[in-house]
FIPA-397925 format. One line per field, with one value per residue: y, z, x of N, C-alpha, C, O in turn; residue in one letter. Coordinates in steps of 0.05 Angstrom, whole numbers, always signed. Each point is the difference from the previous one (the first is absolute). Example, Ala and Ser with C-alpha at 12.3 -4.5 7.8 and 13.67 -1.06 7.14 Angstrom:
% FIPA-397925
n.py	(-114 / +21);
n.pz	(+156 / -27);
n.px	(+264 / -28);
ca.py	(+24 / +24);
ca.pz	(+0 / +1);
ca.px	(-18 / +16);
c.py	(+24 / +22);
c.pz	(+0 / +14);
c.px	(+18 / -15);
o.py	(+0 / +22);
o.pz	(+13 / +4);
o.px	(+21 / +10);
residu	(A / S);
% end
This chain:
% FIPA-397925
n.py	(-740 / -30 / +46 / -21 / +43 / -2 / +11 / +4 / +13 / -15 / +35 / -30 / +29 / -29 / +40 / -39 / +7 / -22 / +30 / +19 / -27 / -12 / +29 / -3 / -43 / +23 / +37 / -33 / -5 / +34 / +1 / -35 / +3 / -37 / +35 / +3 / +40 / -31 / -40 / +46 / -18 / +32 / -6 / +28 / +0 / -2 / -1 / +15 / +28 / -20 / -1 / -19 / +8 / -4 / +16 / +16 / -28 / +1 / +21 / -34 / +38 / -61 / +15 / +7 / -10 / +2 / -47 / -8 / -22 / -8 / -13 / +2 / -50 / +37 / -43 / +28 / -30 / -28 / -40 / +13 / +2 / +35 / +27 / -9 / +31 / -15 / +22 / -1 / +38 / -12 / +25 / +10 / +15 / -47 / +17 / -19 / +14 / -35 / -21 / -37 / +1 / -1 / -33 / -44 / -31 / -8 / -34 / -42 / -17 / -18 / -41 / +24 / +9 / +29 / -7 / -8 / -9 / -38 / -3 / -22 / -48 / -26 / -21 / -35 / -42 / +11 / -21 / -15 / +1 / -27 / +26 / -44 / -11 / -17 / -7 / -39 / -15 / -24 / -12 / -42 / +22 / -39 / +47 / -17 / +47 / +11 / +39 / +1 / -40 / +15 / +6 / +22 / -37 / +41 / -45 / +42 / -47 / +5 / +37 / -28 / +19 / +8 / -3 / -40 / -23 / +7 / +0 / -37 / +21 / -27 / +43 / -23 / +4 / -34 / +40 / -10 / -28 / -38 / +18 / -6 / +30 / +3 / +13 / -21 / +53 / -46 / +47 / -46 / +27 / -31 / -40 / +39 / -46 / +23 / -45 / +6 / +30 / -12 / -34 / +5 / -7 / -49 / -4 / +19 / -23 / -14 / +32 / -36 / +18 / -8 / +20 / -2 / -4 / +24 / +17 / -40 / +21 / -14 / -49 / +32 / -34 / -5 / +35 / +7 / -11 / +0 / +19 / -2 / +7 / +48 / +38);
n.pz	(+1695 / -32 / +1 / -6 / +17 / -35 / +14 / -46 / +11 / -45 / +29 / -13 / +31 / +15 / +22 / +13 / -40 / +36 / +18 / +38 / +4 / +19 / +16 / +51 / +25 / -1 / +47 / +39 / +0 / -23 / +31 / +0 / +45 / +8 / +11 / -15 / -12 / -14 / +22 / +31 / +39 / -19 / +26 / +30 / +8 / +33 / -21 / +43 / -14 / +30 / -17 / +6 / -45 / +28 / +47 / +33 / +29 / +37 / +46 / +21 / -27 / -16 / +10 / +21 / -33 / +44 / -17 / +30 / -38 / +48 / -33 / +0 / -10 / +9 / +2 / -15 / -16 / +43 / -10 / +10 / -44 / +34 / +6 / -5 / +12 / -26 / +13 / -37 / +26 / -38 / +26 / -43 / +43 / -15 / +58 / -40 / +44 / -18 / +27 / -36 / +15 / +41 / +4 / -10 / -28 / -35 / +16 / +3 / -34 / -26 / +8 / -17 / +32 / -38 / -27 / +28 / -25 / -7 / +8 / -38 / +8 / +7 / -40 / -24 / +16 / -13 / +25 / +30 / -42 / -26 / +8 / +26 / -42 / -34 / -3 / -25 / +1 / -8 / -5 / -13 / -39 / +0 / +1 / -43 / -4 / -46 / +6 / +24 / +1 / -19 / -40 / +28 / -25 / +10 / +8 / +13 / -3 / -8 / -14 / +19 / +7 / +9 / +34 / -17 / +32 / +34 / -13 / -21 / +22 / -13 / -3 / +28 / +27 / -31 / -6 / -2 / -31 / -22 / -30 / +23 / -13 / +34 / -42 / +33 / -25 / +0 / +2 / -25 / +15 / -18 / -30 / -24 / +10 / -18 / -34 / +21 / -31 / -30 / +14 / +10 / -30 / -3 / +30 / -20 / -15 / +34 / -30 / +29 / +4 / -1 / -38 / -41 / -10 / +9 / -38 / -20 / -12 / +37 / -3 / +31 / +45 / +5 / +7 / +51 / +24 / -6 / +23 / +39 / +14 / +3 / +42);
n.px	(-309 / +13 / +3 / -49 / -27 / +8 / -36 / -1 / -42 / -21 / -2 / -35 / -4 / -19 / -21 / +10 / -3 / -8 / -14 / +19 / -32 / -38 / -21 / +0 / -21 / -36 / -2 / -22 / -40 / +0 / -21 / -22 / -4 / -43 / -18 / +42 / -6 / -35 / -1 / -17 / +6 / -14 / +56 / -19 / +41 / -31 / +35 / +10 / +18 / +21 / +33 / -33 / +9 / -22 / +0 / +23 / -13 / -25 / +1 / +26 / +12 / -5 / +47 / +30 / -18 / -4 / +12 / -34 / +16 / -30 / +47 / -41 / +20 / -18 / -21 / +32 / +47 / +10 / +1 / -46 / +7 / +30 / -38 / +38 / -27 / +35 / -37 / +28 / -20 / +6 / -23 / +25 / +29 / -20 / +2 / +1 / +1 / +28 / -29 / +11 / -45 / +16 / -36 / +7 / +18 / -40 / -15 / +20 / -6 / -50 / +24 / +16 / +25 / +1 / -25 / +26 / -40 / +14 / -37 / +0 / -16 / +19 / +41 / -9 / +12 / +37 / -39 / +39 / +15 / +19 / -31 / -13 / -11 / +18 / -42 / +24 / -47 / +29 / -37 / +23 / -17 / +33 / +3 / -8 / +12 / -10 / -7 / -33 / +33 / +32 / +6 / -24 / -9 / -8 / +3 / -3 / -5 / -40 / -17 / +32 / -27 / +34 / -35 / -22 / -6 / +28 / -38 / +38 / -32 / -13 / -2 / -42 / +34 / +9 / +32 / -35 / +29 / -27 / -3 / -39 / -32 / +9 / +9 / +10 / +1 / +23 / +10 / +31 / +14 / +23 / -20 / -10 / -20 / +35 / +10 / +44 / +27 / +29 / +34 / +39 / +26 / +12 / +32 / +31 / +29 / -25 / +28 / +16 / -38 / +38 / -9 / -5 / +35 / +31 / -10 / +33 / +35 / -11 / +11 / +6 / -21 / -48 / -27 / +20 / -24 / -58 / +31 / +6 / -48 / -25 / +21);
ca.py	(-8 / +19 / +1 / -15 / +5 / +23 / +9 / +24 / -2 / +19 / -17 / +15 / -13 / +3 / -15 / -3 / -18 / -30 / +6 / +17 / -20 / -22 / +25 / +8 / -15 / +4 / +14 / -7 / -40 / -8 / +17 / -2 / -29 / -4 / +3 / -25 / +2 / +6 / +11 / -10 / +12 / +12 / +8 / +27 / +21 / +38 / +8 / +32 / +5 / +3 / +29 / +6 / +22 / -11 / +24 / +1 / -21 / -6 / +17 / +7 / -23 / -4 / +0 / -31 / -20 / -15 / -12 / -25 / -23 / -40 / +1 / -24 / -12 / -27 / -2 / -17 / -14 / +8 / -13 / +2 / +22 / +18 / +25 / +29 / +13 / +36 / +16 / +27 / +14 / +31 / +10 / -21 / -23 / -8 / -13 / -22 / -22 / -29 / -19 / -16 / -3 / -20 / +28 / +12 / +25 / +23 / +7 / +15 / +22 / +25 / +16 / +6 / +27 / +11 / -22 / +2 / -11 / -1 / -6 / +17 / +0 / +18 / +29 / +6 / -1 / +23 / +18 / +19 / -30 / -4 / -14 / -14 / +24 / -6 / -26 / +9 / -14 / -11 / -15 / +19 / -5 / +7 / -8 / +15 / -3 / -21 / +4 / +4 / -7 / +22 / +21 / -11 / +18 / -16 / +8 / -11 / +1 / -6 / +4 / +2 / +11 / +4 / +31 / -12 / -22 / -5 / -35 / +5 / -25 / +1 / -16 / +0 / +32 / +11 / +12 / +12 / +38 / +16 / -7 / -33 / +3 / +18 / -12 / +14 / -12 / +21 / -17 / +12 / -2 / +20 / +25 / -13 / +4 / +17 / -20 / +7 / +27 / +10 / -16 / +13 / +27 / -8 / -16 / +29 / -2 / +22 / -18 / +4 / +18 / -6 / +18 / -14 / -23 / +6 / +15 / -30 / -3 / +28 / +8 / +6 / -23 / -17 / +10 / -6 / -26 / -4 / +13 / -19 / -30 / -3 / +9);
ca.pz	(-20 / -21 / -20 / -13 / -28 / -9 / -20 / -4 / -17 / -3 / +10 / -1 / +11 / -17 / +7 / -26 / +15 / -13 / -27 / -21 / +1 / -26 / -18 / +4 / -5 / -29 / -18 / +13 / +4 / -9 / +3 / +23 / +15 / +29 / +16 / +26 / +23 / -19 / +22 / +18 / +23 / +12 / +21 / +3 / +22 / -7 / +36 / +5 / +15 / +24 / +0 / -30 / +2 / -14 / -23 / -14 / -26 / -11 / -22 / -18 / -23 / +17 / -21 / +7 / +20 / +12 / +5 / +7 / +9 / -9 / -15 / -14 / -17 / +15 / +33 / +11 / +23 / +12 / -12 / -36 / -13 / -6 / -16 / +15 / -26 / -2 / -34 / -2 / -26 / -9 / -29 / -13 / -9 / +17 / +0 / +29 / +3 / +7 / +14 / +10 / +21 / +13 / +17 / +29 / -1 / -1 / +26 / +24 / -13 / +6 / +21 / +12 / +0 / +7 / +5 / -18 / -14 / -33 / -19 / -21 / +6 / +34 / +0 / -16 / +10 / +27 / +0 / +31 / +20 / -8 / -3 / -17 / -6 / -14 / -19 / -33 / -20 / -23 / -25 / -13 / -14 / -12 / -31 / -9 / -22 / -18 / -2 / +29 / +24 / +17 / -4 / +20 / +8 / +30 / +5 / +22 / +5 / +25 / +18 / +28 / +13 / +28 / +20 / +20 / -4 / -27 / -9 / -19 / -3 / +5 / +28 / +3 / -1 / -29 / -13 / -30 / -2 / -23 / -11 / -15 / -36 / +9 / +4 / -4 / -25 / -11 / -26 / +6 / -25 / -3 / -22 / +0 / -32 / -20 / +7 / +31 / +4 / -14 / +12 / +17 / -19 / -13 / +18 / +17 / +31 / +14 / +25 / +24 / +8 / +34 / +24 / -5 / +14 / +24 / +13 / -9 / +35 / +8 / +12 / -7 / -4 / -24 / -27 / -6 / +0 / -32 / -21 / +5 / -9 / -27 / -16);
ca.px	(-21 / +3 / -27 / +7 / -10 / -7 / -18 / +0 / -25 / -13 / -28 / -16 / -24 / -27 / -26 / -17 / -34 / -1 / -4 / +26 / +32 / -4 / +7 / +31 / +15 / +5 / +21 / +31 / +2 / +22 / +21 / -4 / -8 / +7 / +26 / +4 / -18 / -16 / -17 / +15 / -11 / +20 / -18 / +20 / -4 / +20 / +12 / +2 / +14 / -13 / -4 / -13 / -13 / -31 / -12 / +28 / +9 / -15 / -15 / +29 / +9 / +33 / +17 / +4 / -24 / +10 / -13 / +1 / -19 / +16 / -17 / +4 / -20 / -18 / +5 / +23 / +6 / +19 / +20 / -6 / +15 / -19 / +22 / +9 / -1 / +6 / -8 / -5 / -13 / +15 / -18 / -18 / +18 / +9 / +24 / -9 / +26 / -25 / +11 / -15 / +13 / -19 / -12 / +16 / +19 / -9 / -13 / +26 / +9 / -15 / -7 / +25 / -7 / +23 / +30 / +25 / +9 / +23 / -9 / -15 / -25 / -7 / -2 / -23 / -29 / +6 / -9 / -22 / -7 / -28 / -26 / -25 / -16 / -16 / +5 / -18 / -8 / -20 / -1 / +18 / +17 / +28 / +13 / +18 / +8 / +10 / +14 / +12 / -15 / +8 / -21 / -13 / -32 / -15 / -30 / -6 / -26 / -19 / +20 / -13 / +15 / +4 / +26 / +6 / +8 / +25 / +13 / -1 / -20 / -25 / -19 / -7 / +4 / +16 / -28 / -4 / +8 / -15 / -21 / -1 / +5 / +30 / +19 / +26 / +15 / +30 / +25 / +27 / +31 / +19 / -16 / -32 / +7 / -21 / -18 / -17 / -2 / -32 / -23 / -9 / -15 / -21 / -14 / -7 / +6 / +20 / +20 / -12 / +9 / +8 / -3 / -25 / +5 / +0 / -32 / -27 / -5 / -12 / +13 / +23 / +23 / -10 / +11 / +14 / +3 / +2 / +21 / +34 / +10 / +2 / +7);
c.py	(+22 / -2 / -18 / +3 / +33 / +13 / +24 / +6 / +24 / -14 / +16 / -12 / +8 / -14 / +0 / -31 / -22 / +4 / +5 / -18 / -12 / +26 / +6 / -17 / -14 / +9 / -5 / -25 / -6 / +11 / -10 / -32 / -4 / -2 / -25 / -7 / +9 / +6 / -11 / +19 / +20 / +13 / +17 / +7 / +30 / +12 / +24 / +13 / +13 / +36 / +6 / +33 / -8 / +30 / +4 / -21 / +6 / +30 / +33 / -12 / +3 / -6 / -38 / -16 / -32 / -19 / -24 / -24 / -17 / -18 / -39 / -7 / -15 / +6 / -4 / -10 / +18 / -2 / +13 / +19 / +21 / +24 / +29 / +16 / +37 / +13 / +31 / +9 / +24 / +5 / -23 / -28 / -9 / -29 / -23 / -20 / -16 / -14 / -16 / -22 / -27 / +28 / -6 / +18 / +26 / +9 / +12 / +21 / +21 / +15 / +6 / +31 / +13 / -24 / +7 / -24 / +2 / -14 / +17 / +11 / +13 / +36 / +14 / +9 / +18 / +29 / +14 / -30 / -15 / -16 / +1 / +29 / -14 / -37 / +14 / -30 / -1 / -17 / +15 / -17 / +18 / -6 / +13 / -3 / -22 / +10 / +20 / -5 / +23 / +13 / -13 / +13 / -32 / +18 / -6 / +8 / -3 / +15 / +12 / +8 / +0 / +14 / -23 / -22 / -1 / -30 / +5 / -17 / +19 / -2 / +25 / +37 / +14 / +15 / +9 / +27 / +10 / -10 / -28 / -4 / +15 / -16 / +20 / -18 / +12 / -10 / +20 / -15 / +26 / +29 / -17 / +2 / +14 / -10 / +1 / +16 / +1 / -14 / +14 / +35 / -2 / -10 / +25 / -5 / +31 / -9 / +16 / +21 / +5 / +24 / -8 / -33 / +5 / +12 / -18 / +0 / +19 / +5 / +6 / -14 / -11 / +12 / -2 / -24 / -9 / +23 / -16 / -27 / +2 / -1 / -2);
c.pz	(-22 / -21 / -22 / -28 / -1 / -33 / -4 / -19 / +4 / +10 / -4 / +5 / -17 / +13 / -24 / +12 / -21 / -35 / -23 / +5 / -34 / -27 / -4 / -15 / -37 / -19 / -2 / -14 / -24 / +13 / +35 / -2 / +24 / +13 / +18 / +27 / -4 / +18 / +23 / +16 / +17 / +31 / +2 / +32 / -14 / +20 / -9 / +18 / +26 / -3 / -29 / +16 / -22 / -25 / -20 / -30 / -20 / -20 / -10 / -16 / +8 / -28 / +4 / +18 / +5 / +7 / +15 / +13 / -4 / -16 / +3 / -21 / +7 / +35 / +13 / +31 / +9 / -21 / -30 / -3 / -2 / -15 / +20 / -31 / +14 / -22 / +16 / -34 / -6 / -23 / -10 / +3 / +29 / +2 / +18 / +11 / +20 / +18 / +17 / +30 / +4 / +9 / +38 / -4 / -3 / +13 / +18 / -21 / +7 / +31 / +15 / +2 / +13 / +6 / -30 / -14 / -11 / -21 / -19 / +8 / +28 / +0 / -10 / +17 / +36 / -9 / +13 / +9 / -20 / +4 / -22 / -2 / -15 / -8 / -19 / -11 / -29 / -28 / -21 / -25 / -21 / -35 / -1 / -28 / -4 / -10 / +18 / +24 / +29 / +4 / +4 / +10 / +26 / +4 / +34 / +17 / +35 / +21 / +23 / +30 / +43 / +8 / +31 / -3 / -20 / -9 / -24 / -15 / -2 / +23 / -7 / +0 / -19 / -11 / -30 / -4 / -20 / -6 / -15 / -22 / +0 / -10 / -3 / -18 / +4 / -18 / +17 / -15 / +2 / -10 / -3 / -36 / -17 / +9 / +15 / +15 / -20 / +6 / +22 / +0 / -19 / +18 / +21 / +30 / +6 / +31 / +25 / +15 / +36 / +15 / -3 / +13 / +22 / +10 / +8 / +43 / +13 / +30 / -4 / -9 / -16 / -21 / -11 / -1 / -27 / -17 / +8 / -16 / -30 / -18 / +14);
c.px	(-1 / -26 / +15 / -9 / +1 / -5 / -6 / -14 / -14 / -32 / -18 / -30 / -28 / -23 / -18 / -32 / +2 / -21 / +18 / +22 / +0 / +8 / +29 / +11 / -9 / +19 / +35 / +3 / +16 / +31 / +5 / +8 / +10 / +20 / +13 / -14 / -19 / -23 / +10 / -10 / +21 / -18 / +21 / -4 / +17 / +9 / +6 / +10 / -10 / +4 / -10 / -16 / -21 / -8 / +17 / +5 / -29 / -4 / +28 / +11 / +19 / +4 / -1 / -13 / +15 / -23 / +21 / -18 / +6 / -36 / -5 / -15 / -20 / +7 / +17 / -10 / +16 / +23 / +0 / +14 / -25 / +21 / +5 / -1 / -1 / -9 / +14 / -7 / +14 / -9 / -13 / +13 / +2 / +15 / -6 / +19 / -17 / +31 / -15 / +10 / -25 / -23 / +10 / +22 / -5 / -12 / +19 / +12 / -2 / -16 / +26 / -7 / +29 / +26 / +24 / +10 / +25 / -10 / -17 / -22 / +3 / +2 / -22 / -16 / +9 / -12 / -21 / -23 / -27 / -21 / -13 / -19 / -25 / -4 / -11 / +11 / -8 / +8 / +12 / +3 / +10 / +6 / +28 / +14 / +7 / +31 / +26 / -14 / -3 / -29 / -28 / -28 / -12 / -35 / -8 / -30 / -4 / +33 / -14 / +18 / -8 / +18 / +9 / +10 / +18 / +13 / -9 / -24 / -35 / -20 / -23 / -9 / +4 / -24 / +11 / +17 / +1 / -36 / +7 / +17 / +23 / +26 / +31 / +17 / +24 / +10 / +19 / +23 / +25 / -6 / -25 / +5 / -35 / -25 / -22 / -13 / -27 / -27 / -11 / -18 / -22 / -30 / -15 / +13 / +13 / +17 / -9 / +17 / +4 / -17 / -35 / -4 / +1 / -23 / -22 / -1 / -4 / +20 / +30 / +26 / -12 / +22 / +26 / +7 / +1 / +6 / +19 / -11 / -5 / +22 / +37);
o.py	(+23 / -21 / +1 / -15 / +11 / -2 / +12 / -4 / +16 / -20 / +23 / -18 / +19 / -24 / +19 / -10 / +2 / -16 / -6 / +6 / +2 / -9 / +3 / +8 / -16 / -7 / +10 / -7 / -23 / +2 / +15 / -12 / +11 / -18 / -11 / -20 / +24 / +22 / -22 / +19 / -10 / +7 / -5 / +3 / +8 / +5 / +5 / -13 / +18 / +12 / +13 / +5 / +0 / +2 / -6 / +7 / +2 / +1 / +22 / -24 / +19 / -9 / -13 / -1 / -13 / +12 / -4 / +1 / -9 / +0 / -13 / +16 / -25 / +19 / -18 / +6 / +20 / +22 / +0 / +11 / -3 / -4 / +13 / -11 / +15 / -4 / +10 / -12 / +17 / -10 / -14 / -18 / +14 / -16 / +0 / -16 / +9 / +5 / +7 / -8 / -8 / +24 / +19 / +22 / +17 / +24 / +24 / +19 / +17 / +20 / -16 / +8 / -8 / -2 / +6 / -7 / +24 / -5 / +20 / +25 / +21 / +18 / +23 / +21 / -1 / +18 / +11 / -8 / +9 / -23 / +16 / +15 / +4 / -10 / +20 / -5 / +14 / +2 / +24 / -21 / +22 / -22 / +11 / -22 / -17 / -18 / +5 / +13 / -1 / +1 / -20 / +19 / -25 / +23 / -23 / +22 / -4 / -14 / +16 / -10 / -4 / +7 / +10 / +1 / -3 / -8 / +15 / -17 / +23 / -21 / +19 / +9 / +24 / -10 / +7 / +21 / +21 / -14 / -7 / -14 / +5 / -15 / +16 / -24 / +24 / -23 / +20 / -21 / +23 / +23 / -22 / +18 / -6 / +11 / -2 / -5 / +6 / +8 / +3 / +12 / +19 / -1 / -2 / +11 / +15 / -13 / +22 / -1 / +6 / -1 / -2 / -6 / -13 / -4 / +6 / -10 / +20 / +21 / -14 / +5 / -7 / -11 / -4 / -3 / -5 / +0 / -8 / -14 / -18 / -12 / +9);
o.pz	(+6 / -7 / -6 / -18 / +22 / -17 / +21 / -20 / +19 / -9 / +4 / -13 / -14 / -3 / -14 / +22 / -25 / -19 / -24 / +0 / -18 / -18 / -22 / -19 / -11 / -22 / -13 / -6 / +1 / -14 / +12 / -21 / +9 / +0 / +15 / +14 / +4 / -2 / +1 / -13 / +16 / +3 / -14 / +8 / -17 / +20 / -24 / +20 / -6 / +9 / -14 / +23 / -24 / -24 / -24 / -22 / -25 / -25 / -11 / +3 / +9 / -16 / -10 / +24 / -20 / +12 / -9 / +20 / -19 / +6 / +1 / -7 / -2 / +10 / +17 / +15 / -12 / -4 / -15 / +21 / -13 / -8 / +9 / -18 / +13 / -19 / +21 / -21 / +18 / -21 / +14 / -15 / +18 / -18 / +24 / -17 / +15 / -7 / +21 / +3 / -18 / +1 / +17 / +12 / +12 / -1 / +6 / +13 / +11 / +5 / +18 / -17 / +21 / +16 / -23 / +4 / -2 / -15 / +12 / +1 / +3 / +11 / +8 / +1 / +17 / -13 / -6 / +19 / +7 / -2 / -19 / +19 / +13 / -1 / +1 / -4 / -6 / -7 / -4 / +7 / -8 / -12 / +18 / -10 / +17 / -7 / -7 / +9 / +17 / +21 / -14 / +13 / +1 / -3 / +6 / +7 / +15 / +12 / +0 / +2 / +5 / -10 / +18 / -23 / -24 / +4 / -5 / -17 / +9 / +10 / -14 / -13 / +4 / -2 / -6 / +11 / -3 / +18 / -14 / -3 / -24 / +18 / -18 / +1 / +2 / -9 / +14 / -13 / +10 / +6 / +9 / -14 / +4 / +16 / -2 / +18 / +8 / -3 / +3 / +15 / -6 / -8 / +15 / +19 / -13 / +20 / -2 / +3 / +12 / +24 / +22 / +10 / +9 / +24 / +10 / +16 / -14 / +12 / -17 / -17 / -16 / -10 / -23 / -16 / -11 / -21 / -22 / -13 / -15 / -21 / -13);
o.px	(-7 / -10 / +24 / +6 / -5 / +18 / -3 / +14 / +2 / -10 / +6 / -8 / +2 / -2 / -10 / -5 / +5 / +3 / -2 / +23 / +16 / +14 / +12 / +15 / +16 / +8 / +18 / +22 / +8 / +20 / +14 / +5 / +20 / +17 / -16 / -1 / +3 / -10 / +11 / -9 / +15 / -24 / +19 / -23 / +16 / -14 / -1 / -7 / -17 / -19 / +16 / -8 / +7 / -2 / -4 / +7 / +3 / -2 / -3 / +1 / +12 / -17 / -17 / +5 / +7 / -18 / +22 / -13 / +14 / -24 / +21 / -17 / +0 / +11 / -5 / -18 / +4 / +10 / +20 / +4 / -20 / +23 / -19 / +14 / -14 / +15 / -8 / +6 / +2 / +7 / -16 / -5 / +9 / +6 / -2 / +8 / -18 / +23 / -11 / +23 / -15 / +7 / -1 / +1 / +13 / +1 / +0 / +9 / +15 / -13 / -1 / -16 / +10 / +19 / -8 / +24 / +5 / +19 / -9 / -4 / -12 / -12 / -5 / -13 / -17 / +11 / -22 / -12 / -22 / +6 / -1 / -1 / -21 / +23 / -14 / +23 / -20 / +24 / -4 / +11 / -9 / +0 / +14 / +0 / +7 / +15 / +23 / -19 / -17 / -12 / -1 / -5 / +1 / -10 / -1 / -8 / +19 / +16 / -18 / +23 / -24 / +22 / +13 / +10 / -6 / +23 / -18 / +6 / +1 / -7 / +7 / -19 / -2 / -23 / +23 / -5 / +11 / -8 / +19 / +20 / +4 / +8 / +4 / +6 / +3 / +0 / -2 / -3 / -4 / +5 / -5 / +9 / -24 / -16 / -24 / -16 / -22 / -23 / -24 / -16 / -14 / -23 / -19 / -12 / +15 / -5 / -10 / +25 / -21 / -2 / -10 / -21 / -19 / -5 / -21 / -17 / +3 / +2 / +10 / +17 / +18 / +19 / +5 / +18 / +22 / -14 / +8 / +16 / +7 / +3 / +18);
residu	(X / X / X / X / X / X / X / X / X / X / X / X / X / X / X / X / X / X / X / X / X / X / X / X / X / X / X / X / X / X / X / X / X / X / X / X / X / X / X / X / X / X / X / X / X / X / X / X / X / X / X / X / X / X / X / X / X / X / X / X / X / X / X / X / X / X / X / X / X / X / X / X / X / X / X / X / X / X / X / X / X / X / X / X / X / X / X / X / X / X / X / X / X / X / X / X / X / X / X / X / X / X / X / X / X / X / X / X / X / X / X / X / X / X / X / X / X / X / X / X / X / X / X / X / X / X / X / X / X / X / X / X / X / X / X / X / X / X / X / X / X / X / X / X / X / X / X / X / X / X / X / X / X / X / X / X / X / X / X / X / X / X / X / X / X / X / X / X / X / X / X / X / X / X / X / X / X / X / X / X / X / X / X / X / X / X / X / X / X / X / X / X / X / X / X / X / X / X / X / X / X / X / X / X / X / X / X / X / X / X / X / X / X / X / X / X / X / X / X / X / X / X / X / X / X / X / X / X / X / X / X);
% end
């Protein structure tokens, strides 16, 4: 099974509060429109590796940060198309390779532990063995240039999150992992055009910073946990 996408962009995150959306998007809206996929519900597990050194990731700077999670749109079936998604980060540049599967297949995927694949993905993913670590839900919409679709601002709201029950869906346990009024903004593209950049300088955002992000938890694995899924 061979990664079937891979991507290489400049990302940059921004908590910003449902007030400062309508402001942001004054200074974009000629220069913008809905994206193909314009609103849509995204669900994430985050898996990790059974020998994670927790302190270690969290409060040493790693040159290269390594994420993995199976992602879907909405609630899959057994049968529905979910995502095996690899992010690594190097400096200001990351790398994301996607291979889409059924979620039974990703399921037996991802739980395989120390086994010797020949395929792409197994190699990827041989690594001392991985577990389910985190869910992270939430409401998401999508623009993008009018003139490079590439390039890509997402707004994601009511994000919610659990440390149990790993199915890609909603239940009952999900707590809150910003403030109501909390929305996470990215833009990403190859390059970020001027445009965007001053909108964003005009608007006063400031970009999110991983080691401040990581303090929103008091415990050690919390923390690491949301620095992997911010960033």
């Amino acid at each position: 099974m061979k990664i079937q996408s891979s991507q290489q962009f400049i990302e940059q995150k921004y908590m910003i509060h449902e007030t400062d959306v309508e402001k942001f998007m004054k200074c974009v809206a000629h220069n913008i429109e809905e994206d193909e996929h314009f609103k849509y519900t995204v669900y994430n597990i985050y898996y990790s590796q059974v020998s994670d050194d927790l302190i270690s990731k969290v409060f040493k700077k790693r040159i290269n940060k390594e994420r993995i999670r199976l992602r879907s749109y909405g609630i899959p079936q057994v049968n529905d198309p979910v995502y095996i998604e690899i992010k690594d980060t190097l400096k200001n540049m990351t790398t994301k390779r996607r291979v889409e599967m059924s979620l039974d297949e990703a399921y037996e995927l991802l739980s395989k532990q120390h086994e010797c694949g020949d395929n792409e993905v197994d190699e990827l993913l041989r690594n001392n063995g991985l577990i389910p670590k985190m869910f992270v839900g939430y409401e998401r919409v999508a623009y993008c240039s009018k003139f490079n679709p590439q390039v890509r601002i997402t707004f994601s709201m009511n994000m919610r999150y659990r440390t149990n029950d790993f199915r890609l869906c909603d239940i009952a346990d999900n707590i809150s992992l910003f403030q109501e009024d909390s929305i996470l903004m990215e833009v990403k593209g190859e390059e970020l055009p001027e445009w965007l950049l001053e909108a964003i300088s005009k608007s006063g955002f400031k970009q999110l910073n991983p080691q401040k992000v990581s303090k929103t938890f008091k415990k050690i694995e919390e923390q690491y946990q949301l620095s992997n899924i911010l960033y």
